[in-house]
Each structure stands twice: as structure tokens, then as C-alpha cells.
N, C-alpha and C positions, 0 to 999 in steps of 0.2 A: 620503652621497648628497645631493644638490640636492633642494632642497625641489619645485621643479619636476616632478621625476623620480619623486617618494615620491609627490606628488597623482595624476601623471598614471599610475604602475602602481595605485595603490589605485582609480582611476576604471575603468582599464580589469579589475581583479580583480571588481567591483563589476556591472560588466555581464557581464560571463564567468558569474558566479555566479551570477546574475539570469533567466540567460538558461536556464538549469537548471531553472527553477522551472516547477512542472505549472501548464497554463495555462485547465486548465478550468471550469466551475462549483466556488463550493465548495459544501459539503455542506449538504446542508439533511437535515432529517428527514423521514420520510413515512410514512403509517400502511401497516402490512403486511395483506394481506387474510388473511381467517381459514385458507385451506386452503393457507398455503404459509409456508415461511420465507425471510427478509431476509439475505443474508449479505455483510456489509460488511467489506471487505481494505482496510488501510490503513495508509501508511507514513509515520512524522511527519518532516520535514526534519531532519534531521543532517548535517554534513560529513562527520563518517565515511564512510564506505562510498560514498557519492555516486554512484561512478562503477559501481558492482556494482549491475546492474538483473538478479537472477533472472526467469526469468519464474515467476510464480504458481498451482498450479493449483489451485483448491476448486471439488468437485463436479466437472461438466462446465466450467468458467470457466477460462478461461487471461488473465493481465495480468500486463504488466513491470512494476511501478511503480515510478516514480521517486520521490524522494524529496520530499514533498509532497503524494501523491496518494494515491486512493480510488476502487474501485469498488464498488459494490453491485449486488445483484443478484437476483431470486427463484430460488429451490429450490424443491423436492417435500421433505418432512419426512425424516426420517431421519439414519443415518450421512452425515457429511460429513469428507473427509479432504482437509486442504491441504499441498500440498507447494510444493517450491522447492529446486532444487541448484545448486552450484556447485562448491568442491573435494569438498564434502559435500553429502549429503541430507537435507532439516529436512520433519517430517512434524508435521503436528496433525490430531486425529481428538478427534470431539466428534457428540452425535446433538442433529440440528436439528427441534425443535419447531414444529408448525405457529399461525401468527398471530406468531412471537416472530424476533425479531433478534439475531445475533449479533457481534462485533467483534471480527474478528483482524487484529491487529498484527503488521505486519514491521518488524525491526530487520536491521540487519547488524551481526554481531559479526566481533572479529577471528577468523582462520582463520590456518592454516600458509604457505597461499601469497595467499588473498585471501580478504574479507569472506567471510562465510556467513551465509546467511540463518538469522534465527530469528523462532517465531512465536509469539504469545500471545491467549490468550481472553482479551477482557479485558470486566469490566465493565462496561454500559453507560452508567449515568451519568459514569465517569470517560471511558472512551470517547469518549463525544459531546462531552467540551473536548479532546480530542487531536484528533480528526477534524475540529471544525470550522476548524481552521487548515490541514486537504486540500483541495486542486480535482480536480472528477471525472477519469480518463483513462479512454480507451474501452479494450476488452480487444484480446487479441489476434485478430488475423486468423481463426486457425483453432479459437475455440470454436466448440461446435455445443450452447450453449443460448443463447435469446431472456433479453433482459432483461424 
């Protein structure tokens, strides 16, 4: 190929891919008030999967995320179960503490016919260096809990 041809498809691969990128606040941390819990969904950029946007659900909270992005959100204490399908159904259940934060991770792994979601409680000091390279995206249209 022409050296012309190789700049100008990596330029235009370069905003294509650019252009994917979640475009909101990035994350900041925020203290949680004592009678409720924090619960933060968040998906770190990969190429992988890219184009496989699950939508989300924990608690009442529905969000597609794309890859780069993070919502958080408050809860009422208790059981909390997040899911996500595609060819398959990825479930995490975990009981949420009140004043205290949680961090679930989606990944896409490979699947038979496409990505599938998978989710991880993760740590929160390792968490907050994943997250802080998210920008916030708003949830889906049709939750019906208040951030």
C-alpha cells in the first residue's frame, strides 16, 4: 500500500474509534450517606466486544454501557442482583450494605455466537484505578429509580 493510503485509513480508523468513546464526566468519588448504599456499574475500554452494548440491570437501574463508561447510583440496603444477556444470561447477586459502595465490572467475554456479558465484584481500592479512566453515561430511559 501507499504510504498515503496507510496514514489516511489509520486517521480515519483513529476517529471511527474515537468516536465510541463514552463522552461524559469521568468519575469522581463521592461520599455515600449512611442510610443507603453506592452502587457503581462500570465497563473499562477493550476492543473486544466494543460493539456488544448489554443493557444492565442492578436493583431497579437499567444502562447500556459502552465501553469506557460508568454509572452510579443510590440503593435501599439489601440483596442486590445484577444481570445482563445476550446469547446468554450473566447474573451477580451480592447484599448491599448501608453507608458502603460497591463496584461491578462488566467485561465481554467471548460467546458461541457473540460477546457475553460477565460481571465481577470487585474491590474497591483496585476499582477506583479501573473506574477512574470511565466517563459517566445516563441509564436507560425506562428505570424507575431516582439517582
Amino acid at each position: 500500500m501507499k504510504p498515503k493510503t496507510v496514514a489516511a485509513a489509520a486517521a480515519l480508523l483513529a476517529l471511527v474509534l474515537g468516536g465510541c468513546a463514552v463522552q461524559g464526566r469521568a468519575y469522581q468519588p463521592e461520599p455515600v450517606p449512611p442510610s443507603v448504599s453506592m452502587i457503581h456499574i462500570y465497563r473499562p475500554y477493550h476492543y473486544y466486544g466494543s460493539l456488544v452494548v448489554p443493557r444492565v440491570t442492578c436493583a431497579r437501574q437499567s444502562v447500556s454501557l459502552k465501553p469506557g463508561g460508568y454509572y452510579s447510583y443510590y440503593t435501599n440496603s439489601g440483596p442486590v442482583t445484577c444481570s445482563a444477556s445476550t446469547e446468554a444470561t450473566c447474573k451477580l447477586k451480592f447484599d448491599a450494605k448501608p453507608g458502603e459502595q460497591y463496584f461491578v465490572r462488566e467485561e465481554i467475554v467471548p460467546g458461541n455466537i457473540v460477546g457475553r456479558a460477565h460481571f465481577t465484584l470487585v474491590n474497591p481500592d483496585a476499582a477506583r484505578e479501573e473506574i477512574a479512566k470511565c466517563h459517566q453515561q445516563q441509564p436507560t430511559p425506562d428505570s424507575d429509580a431516582p439517582r
